[in-house]
C-alpha positions, 0 to 999 in steps of 0.5 A: 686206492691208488697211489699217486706217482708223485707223492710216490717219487718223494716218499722214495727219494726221502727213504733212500736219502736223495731228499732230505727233510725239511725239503723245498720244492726246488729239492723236490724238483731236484730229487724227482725230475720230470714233473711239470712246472705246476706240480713243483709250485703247488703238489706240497702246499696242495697237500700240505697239513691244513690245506683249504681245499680239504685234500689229502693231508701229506705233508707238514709245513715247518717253515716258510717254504719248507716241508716234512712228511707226514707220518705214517705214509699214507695209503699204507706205504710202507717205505 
């Protein structure tokens, strides 16, 4: 399976202490640039544990706005 860039770009970013957990979309905006504006205000909470569309589970919401990664990494990262 694939593994989605910008999911990717954060696991990278939190590893290598460039985004500190909890994390806001606009640390995620500021720790991965280059994404479109969409993918800031919707990829954590598209994602998020317990997401109504049924998507890939990725990250857990602590708090309004806030967010952790979900251990371990999905697709078998190893980070």
């Amino acid at each position: 399976m694939a593994v989605h860039k910008v999911y990717s770009c954060i696991l990278r970013a939190v590893n290598s202490g460039r985004l500190r957990e909890p994390f806001t979309k606009n640390d995620f905006r500021n720790a991965c640039p280059g994404f479109g504006n969409g993918t800031y205000n919707a990829f954590l909470y598209k994602h998020r544990v317990g997401n109504p569309g049924r998507k890939s589970e990725l990250f857990k919401k602590v708090c309004t706005g806030k967010f952790k990664l979900v251990r371990p990494y999905k697709y078998g990262i190893k980070c």
